[in-house]
PDB file with SEQRES, HELIX, SHEET and CRYST1 records, atoms N, CA, C and O in Angstrom:
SEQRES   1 A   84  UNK UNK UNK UNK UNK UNK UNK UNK UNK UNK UNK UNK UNK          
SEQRES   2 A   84  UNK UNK UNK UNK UNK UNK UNK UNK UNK UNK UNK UNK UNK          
SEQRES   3 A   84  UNK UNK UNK UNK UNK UNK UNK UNK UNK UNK UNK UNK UNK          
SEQRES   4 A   84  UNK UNK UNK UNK UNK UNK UNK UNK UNK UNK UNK UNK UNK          
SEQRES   5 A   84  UNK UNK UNK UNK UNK UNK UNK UNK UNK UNK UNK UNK UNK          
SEQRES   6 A   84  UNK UNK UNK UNK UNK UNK UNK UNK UNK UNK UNK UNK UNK          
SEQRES   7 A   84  UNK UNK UNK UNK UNK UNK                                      
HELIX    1 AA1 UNK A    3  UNK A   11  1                                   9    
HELIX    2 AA2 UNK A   14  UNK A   42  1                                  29    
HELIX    3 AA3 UNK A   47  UNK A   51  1                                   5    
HELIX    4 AA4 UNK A   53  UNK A   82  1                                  30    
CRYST1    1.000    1.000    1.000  90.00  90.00  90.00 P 1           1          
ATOM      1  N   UNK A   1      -9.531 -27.503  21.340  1.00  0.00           N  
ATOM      2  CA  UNK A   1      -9.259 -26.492  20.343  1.00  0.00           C  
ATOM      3  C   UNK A   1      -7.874 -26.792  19.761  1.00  0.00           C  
ATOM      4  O   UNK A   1      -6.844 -26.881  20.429  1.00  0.00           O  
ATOM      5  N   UNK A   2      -7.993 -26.960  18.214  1.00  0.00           N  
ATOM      6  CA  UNK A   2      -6.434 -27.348  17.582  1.00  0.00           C  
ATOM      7  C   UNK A   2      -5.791 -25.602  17.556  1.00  0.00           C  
ATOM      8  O   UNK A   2      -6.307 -24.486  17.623  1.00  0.00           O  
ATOM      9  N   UNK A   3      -4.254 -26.200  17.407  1.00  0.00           N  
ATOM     10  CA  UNK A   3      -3.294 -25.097  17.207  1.00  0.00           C  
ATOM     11  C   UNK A   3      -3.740 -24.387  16.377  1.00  0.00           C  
ATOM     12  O   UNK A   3      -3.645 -23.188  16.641  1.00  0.00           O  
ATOM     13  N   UNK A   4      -4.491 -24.803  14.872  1.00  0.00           N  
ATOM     14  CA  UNK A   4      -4.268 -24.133  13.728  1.00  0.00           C  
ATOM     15  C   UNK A   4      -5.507 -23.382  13.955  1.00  0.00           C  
ATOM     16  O   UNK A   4      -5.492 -22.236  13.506  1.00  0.00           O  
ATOM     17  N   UNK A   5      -6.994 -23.913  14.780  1.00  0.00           N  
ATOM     18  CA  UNK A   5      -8.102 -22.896  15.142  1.00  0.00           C  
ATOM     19  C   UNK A   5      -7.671 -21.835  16.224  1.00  0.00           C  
ATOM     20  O   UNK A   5      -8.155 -20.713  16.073  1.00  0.00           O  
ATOM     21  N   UNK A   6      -6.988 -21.996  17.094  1.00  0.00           N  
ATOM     22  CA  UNK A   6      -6.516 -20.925  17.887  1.00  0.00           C  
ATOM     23  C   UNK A   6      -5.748 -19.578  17.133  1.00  0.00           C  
ATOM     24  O   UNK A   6      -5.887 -18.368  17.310  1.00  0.00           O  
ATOM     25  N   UNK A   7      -4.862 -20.384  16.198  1.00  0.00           N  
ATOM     26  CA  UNK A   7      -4.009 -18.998  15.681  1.00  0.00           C  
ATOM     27  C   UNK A   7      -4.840 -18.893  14.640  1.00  0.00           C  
ATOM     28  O   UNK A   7      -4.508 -17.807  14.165  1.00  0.00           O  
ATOM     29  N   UNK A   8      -6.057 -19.486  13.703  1.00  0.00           N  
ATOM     30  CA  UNK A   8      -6.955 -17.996  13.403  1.00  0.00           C  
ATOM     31  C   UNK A   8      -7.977 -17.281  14.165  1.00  0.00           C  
ATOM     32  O   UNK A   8      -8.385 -16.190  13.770  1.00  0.00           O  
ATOM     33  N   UNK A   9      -8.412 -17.825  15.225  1.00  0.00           N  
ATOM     34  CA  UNK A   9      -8.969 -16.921  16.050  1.00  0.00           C  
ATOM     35  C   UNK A   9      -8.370 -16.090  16.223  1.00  0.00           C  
ATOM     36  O   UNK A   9      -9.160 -15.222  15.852  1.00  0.00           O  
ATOM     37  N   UNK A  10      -7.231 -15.403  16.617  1.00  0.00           N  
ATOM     38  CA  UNK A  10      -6.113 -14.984  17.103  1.00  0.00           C  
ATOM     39  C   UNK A  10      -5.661 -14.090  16.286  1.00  0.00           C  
ATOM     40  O   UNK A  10      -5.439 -12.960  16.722  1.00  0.00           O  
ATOM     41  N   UNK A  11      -5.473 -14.342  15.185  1.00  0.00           N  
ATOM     42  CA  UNK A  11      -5.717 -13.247  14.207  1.00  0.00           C  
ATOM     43  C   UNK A  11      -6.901 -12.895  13.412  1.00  0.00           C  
ATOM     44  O   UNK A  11      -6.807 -12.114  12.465  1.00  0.00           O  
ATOM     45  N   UNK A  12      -8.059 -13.463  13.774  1.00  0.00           N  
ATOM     46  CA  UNK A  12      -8.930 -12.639  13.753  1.00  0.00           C  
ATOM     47  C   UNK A  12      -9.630 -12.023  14.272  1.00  0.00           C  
ATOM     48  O   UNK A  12     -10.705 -11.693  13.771  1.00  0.00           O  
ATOM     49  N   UNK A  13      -9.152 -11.588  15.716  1.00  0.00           N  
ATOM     50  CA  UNK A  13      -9.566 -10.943  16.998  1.00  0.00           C  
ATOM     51  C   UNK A  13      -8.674  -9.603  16.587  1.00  0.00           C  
ATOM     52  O   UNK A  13      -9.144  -8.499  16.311  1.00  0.00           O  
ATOM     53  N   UNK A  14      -7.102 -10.019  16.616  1.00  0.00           N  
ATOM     54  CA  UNK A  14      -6.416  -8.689  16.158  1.00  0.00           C  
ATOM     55  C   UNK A  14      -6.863  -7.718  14.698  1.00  0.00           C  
ATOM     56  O   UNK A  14      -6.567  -6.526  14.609  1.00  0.00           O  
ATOM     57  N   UNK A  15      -7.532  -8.394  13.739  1.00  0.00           N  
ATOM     58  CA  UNK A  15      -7.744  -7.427  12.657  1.00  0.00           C  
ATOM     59  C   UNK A  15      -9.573  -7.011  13.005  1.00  0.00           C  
ATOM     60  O   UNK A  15     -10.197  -6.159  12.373  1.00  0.00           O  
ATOM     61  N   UNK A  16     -10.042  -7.703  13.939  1.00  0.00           N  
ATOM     62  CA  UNK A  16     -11.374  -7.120  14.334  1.00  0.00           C  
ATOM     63  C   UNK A  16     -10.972  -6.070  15.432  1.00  0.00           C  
ATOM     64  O   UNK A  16     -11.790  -5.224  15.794  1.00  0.00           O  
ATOM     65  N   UNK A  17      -9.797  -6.127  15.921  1.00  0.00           N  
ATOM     66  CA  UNK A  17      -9.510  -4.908  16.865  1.00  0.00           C  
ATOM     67  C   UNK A  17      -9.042  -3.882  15.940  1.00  0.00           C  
ATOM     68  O   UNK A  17      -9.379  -2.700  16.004  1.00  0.00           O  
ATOM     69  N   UNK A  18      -8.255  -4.384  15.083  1.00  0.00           N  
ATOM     70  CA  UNK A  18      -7.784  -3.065  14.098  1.00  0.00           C  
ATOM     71  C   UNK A  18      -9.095  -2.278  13.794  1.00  0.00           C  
ATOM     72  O   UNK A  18      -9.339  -1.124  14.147  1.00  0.00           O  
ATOM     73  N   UNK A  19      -9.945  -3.172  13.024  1.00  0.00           N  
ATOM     74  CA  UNK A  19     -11.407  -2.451  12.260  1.00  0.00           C  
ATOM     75  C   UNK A  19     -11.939  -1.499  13.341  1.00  0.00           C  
ATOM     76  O   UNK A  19     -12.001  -0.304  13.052  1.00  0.00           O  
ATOM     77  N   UNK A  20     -12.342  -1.921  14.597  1.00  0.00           N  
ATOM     78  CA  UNK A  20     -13.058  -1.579  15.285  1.00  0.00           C  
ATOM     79  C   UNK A  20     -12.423  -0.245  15.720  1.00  0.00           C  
ATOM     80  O   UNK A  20     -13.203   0.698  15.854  1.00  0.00           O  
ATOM     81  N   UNK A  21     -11.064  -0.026  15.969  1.00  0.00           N  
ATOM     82  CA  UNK A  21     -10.021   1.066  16.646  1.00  0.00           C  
ATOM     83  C   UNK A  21     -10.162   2.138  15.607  1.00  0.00           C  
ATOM     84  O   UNK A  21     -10.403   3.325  15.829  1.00  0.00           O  
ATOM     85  N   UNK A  22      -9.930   1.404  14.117  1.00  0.00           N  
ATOM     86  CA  UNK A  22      -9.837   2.412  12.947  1.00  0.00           C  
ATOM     87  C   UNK A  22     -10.520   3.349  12.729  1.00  0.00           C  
ATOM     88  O   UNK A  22      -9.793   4.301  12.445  1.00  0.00           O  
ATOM     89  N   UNK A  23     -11.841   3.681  12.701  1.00  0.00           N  
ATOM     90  CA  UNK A  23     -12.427   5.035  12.908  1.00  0.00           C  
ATOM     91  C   UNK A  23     -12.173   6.377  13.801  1.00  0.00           C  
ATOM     92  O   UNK A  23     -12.105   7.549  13.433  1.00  0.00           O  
ATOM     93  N   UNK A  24     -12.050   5.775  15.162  1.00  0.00           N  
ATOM     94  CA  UNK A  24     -11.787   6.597  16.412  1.00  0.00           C  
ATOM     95  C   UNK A  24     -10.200   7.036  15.810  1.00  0.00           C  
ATOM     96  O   UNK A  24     -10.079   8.261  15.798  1.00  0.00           O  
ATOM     97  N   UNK A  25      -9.281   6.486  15.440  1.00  0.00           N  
ATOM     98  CA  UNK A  25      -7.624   6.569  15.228  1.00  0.00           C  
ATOM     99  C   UNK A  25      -8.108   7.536  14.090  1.00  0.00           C  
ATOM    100  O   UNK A  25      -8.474   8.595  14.599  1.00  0.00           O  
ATOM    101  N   UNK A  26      -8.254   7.536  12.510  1.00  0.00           N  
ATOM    102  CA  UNK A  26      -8.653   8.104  11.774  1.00  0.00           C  
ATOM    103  C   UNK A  26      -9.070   9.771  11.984  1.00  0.00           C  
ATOM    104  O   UNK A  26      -8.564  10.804  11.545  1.00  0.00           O  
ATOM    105  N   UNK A  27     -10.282   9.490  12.905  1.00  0.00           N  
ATOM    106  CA  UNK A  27     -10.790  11.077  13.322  1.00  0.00           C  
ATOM    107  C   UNK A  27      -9.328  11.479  14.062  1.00  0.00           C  
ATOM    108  O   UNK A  27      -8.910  12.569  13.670  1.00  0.00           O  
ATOM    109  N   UNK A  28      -8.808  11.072  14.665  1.00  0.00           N  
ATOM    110  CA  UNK A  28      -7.866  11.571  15.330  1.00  0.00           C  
ATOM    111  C   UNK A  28      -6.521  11.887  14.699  1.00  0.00           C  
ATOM    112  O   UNK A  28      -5.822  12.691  15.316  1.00  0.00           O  
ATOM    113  N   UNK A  29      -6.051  11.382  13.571  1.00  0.00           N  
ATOM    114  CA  UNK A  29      -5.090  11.922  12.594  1.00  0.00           C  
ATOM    115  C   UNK A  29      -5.708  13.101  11.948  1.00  0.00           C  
ATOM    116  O   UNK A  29      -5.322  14.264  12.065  1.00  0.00           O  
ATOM    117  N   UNK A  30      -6.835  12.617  11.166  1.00  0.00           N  
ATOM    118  CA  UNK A  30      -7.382  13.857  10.393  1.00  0.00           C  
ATOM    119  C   UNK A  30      -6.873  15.342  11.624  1.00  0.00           C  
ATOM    120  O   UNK A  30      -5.963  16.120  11.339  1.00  0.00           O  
ATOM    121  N   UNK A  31      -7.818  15.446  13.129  1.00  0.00           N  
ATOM    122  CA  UNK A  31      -7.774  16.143  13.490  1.00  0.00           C  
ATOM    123  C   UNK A  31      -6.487  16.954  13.945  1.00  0.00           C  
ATOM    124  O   UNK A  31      -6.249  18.161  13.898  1.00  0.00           O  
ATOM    125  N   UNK A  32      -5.604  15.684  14.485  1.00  0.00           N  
ATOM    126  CA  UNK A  32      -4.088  16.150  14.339  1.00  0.00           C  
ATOM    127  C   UNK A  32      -3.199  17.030  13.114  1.00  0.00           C  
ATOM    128  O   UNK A  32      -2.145  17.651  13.253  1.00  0.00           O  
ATOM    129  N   UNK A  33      -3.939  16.856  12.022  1.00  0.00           N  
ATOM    130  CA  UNK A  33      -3.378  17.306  10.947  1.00  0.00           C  
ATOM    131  C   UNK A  33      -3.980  18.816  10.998  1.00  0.00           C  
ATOM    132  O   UNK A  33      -3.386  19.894  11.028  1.00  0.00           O  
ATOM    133  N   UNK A  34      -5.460  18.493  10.999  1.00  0.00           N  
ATOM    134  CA  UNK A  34      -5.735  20.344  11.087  1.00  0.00           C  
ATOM    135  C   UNK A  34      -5.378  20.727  11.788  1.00  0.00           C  
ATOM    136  O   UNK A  34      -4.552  21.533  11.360  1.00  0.00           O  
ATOM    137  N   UNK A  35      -5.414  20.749  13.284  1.00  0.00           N  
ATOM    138  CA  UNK A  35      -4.772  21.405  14.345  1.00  0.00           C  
ATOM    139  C   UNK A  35      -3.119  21.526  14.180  1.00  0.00           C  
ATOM    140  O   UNK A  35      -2.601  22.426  14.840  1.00  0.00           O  
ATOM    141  N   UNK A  36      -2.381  20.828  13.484  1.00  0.00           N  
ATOM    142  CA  UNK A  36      -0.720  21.038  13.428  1.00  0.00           C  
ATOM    143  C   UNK A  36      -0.639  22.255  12.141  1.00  0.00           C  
ATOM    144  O   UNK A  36       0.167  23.185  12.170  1.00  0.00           O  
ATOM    145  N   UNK A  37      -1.695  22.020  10.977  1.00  0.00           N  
ATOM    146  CA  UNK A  37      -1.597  23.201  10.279  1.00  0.00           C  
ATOM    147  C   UNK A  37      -1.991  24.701  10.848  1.00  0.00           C  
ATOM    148  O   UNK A  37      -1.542  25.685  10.261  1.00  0.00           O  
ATOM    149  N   UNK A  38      -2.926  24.868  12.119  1.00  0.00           N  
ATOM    150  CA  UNK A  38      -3.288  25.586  12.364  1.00  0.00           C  
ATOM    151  C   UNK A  38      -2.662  26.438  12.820  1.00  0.00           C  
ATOM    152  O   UNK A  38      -2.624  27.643  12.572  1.00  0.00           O  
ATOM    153  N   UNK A  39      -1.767  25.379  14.019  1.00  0.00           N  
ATOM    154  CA  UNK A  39      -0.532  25.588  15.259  1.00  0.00           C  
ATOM    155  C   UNK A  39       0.589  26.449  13.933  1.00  0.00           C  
ATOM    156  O   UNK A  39       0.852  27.650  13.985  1.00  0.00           O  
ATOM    157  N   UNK A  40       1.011  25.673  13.037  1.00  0.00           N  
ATOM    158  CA  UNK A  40       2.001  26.210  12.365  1.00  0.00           C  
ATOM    159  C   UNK A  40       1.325  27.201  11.425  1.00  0.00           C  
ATOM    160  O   UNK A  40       2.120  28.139  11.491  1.00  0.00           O  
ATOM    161  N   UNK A  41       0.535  27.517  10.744  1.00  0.00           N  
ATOM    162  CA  UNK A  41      -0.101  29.263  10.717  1.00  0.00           C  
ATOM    163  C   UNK A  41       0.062  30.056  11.497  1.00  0.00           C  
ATOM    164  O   UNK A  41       0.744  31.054  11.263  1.00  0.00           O  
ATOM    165  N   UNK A  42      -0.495  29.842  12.592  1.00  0.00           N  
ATOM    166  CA  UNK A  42      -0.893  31.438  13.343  1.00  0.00           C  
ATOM    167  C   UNK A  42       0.306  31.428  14.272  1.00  0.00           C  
ATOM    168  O   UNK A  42       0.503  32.534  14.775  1.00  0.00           O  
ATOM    169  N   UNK A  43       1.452  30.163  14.764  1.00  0.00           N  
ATOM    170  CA  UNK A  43       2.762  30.707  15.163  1.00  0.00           C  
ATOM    171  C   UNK A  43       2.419  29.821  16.732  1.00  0.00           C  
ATOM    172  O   UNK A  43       3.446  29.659  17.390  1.00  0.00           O  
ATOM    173  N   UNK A  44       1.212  29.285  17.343  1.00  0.00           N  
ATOM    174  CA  UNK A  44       1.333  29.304  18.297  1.00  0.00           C  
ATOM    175  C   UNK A  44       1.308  27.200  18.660  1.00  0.00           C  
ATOM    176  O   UNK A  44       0.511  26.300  18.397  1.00  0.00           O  
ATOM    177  N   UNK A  45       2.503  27.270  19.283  1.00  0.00           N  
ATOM    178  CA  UNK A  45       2.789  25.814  19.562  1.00  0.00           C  
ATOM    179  C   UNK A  45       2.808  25.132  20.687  1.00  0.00           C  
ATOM    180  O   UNK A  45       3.680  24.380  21.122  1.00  0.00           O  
ATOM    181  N   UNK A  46       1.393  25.561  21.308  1.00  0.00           N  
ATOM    182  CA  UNK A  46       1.642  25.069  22.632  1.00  0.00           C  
ATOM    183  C   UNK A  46       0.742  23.301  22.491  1.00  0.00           C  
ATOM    184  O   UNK A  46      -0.008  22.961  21.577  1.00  0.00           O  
ATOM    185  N   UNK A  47       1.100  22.572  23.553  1.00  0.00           N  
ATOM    186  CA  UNK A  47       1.131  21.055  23.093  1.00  0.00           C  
ATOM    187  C   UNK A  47      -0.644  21.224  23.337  1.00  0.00           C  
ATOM    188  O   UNK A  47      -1.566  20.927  22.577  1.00  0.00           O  
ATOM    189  N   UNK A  48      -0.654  21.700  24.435  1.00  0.00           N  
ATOM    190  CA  UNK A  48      -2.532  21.294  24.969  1.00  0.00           C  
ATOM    191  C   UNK A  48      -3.688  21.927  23.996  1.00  0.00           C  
ATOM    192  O   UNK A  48      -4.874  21.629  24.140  1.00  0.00           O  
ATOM    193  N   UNK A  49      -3.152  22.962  22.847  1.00  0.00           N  
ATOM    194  CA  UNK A  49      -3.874  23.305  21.801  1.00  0.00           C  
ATOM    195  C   UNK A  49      -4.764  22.667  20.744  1.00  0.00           C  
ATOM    196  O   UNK A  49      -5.894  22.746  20.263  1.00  0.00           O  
ATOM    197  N   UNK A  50      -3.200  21.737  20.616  1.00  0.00           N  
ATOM    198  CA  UNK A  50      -2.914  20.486  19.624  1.00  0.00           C  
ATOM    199  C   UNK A  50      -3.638  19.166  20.184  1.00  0.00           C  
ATOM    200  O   UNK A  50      -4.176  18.381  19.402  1.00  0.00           O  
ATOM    201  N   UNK A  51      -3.627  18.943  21.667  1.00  0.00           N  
ATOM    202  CA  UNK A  51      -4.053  17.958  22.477  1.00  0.00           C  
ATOM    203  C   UNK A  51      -5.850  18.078  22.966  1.00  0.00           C  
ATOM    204  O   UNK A  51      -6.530  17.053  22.916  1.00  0.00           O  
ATOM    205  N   UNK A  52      -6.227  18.877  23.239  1.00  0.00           N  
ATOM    206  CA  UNK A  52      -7.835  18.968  23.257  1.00  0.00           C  
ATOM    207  C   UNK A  52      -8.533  18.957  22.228  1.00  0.00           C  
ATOM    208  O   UNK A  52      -9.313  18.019  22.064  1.00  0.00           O  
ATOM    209  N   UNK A  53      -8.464  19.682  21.556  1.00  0.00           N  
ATOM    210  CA  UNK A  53      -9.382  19.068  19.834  1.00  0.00           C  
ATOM    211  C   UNK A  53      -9.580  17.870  19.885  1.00  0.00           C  
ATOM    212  O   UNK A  53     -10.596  17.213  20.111  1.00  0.00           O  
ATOM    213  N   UNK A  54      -7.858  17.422  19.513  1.00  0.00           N  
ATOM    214  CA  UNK A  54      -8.198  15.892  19.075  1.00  0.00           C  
ATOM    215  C   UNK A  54      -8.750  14.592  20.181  1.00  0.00           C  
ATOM    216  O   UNK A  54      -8.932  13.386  20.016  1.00  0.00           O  
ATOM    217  N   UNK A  55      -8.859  15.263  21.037  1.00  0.00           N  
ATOM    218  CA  UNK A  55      -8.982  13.961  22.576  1.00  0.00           C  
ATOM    219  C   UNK A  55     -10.889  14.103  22.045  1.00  0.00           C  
ATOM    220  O   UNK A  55     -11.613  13.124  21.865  1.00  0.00           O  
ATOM    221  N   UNK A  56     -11.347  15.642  21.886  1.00  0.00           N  
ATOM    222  CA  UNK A  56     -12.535  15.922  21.991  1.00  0.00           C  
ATOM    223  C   UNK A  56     -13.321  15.197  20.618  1.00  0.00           C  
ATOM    224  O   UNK A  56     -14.514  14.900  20.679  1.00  0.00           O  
ATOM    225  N   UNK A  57     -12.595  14.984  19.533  1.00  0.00           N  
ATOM    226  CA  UNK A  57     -13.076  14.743  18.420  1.00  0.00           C  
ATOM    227  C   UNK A  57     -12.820  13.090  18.086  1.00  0.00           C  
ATOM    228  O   UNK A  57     -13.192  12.269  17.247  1.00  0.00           O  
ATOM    229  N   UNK A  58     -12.244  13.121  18.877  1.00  0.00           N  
ATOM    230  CA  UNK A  58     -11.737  11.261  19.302  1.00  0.00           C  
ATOM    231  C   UNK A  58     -12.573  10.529  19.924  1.00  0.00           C  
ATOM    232  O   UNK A  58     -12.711   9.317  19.760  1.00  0.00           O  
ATOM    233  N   UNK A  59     -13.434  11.518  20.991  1.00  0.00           N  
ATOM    234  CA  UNK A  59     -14.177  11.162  22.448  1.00  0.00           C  
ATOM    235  C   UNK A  59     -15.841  11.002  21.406  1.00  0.00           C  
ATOM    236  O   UNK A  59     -16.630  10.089  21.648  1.00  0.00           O  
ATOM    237  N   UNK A  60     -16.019  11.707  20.660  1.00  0.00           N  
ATOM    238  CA  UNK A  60     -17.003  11.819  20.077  1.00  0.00           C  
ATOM    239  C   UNK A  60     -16.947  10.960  18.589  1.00  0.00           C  
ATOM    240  O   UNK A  60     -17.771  11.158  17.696  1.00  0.00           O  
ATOM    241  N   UNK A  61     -16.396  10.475  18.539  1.00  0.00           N  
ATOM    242  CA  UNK A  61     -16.104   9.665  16.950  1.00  0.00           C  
ATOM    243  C   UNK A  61     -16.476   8.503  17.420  1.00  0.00           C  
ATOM    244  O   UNK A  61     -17.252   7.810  16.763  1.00  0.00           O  
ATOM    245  N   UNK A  62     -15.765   7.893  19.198  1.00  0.00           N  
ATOM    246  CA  UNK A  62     -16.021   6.993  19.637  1.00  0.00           C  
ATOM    247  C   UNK A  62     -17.453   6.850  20.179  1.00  0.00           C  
ATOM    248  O   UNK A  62     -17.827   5.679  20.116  1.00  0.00           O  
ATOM    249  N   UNK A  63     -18.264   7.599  20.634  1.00  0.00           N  
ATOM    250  CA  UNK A  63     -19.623   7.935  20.931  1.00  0.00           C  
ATOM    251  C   UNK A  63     -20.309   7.494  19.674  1.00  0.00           C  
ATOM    252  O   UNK A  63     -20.833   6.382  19.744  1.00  0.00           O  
ATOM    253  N   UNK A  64     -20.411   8.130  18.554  1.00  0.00           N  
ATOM    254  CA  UNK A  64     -20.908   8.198  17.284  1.00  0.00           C  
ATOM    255  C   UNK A  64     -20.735   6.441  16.788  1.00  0.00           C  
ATOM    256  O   UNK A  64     -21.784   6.013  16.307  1.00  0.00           O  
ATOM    257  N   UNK A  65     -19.807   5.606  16.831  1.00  0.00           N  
ATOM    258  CA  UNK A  65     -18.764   4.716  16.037  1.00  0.00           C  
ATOM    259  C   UNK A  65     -19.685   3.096  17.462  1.00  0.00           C  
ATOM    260  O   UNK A  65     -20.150   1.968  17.296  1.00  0.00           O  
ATOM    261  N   UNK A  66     -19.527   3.751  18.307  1.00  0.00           N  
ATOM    262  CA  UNK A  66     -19.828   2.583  19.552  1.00  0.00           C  
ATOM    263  C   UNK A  66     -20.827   1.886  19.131  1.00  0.00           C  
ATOM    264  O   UNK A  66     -20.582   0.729  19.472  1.00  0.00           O  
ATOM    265  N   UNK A  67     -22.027   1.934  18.466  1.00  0.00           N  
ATOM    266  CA  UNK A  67     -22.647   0.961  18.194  1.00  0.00           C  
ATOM    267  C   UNK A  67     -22.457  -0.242  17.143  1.00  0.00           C  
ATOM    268  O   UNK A  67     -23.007  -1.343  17.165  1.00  0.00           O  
ATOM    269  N   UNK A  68     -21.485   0.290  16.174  1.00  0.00           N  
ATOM    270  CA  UNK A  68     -20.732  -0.343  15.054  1.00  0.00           C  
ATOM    271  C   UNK A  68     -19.937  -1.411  16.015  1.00  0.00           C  
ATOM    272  O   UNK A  68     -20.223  -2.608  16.040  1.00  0.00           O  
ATOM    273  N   UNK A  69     -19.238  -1.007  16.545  1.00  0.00           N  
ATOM    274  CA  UNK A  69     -17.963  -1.167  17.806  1.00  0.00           C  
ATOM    275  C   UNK A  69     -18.377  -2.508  18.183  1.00  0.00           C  
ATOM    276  O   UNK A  69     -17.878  -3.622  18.030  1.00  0.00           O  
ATOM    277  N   UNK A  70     -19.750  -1.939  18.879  1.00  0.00           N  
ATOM    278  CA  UNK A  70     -20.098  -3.353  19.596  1.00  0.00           C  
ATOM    279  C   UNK A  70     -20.661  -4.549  19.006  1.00  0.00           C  
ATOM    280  O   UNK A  70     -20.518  -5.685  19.458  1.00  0.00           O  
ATOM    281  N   UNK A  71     -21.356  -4.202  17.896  1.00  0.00           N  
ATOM    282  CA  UNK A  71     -21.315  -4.936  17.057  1.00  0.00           C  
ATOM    283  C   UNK A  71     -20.400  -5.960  16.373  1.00  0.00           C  
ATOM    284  O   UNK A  71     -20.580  -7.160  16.166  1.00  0.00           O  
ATOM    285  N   UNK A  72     -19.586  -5.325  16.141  1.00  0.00           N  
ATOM    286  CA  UNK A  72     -18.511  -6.051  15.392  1.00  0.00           C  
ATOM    287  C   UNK A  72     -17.964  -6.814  16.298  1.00  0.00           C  
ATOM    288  O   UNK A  72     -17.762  -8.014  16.117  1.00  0.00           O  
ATOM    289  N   UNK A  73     -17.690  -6.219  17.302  1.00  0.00           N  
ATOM    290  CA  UNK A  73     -17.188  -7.537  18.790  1.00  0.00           C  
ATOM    291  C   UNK A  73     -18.023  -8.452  19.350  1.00  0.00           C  
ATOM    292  O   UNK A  73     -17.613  -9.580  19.627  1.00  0.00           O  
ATOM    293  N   UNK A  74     -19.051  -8.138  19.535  1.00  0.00           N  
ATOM    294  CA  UNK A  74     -20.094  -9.161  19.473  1.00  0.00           C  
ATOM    295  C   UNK A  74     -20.451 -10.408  18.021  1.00  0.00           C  
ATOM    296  O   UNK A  74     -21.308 -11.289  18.090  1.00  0.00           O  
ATOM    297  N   UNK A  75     -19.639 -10.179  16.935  1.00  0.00           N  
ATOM    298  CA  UNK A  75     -19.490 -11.006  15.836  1.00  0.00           C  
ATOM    299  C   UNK A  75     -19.099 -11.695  16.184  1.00  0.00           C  
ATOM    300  O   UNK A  75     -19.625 -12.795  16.351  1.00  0.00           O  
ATOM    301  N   UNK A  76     -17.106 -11.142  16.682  1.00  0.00           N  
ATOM    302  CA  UNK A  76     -16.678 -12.044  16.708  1.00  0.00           C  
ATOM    303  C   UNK A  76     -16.308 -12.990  17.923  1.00  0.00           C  
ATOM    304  O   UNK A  76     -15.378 -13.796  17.912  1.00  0.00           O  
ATOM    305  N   UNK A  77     -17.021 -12.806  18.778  1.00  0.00           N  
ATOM    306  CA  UNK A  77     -17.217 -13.363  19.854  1.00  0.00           C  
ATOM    307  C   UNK A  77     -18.338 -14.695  19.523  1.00  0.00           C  
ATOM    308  O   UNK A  77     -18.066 -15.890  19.635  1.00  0.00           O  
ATOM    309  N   UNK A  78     -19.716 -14.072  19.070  1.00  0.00           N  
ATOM    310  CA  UNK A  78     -20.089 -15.613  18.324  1.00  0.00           C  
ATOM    311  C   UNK A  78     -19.502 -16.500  17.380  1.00  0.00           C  
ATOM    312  O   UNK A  78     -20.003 -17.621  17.294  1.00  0.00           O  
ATOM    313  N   UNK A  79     -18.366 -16.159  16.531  1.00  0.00           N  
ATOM    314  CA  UNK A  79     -18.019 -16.871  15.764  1.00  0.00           C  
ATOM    315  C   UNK A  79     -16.728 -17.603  16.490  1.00  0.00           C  
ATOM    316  O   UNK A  79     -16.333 -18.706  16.113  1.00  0.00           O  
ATOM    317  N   UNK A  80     -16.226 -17.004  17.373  1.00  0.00           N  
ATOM    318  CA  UNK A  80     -15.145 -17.665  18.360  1.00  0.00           C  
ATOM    319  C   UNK A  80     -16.194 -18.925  19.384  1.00  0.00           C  
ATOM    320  O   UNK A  80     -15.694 -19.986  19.759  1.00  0.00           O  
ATOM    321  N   UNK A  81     -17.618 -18.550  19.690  1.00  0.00           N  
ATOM    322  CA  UNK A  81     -18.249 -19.382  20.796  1.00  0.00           C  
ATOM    323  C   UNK A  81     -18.749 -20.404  20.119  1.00  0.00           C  
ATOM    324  O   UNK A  81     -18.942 -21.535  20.565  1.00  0.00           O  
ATOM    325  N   UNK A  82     -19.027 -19.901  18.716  1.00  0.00           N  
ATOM    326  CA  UNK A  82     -19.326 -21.693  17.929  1.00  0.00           C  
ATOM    327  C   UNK A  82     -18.532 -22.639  17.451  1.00  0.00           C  
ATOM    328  O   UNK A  82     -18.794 -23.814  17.196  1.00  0.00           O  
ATOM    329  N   UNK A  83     -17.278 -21.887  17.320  1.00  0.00           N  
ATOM    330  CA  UNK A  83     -16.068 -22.973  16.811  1.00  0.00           C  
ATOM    331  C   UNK A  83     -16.305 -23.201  15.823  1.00  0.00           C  
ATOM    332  O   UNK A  83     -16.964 -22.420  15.136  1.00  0.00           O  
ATOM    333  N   UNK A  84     -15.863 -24.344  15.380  1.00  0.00           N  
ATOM    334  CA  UNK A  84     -15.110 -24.950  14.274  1.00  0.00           C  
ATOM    335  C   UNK A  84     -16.163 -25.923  13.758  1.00  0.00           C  
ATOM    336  O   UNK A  84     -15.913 -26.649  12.796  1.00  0.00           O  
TER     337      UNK A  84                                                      
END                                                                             
């Protein structure tokens, strides 16, 4: 394996990890955002308020998202096992 096939494998493992992470991360800002508007409405700021929603809506994005997931890692795993 040459230098120059390793470092694009290499970065294309890291932006297939980005893709793959990006949904689950996504639901989880969105949800952070409603829950911090919520927290700052009604006055009440306790951290585990803010922290269960989003673990729960994270846990389930990833459920929903996992077959994409594996997919896409399973791409690039064949395209890393055939080389060059």
């Amino acid at each position: 394996m040459s230098e120059q096939h390793l470092v694009e494998v290499v970065r294309h493992a890291f932006t297939a990890g980005l893709l793959v992470l990006l949904p689950v991360l996504l639901v989880g800002l969105a949800v952070g955002i409603v829950t911090g508007l919520v927290q700052a409405a009604s006055g009440v700021h306790e951290p585990i308020v803010g922290f269960v929603p989003k673990l729960v809506a994270m846990a389930v994005a990833a459920v929903v998202a996992l077959p994409w997931m594996v997919e896409r890692l399973a791409e690039l795993l064949r395209e890393i096992a055939t080389g060059p």
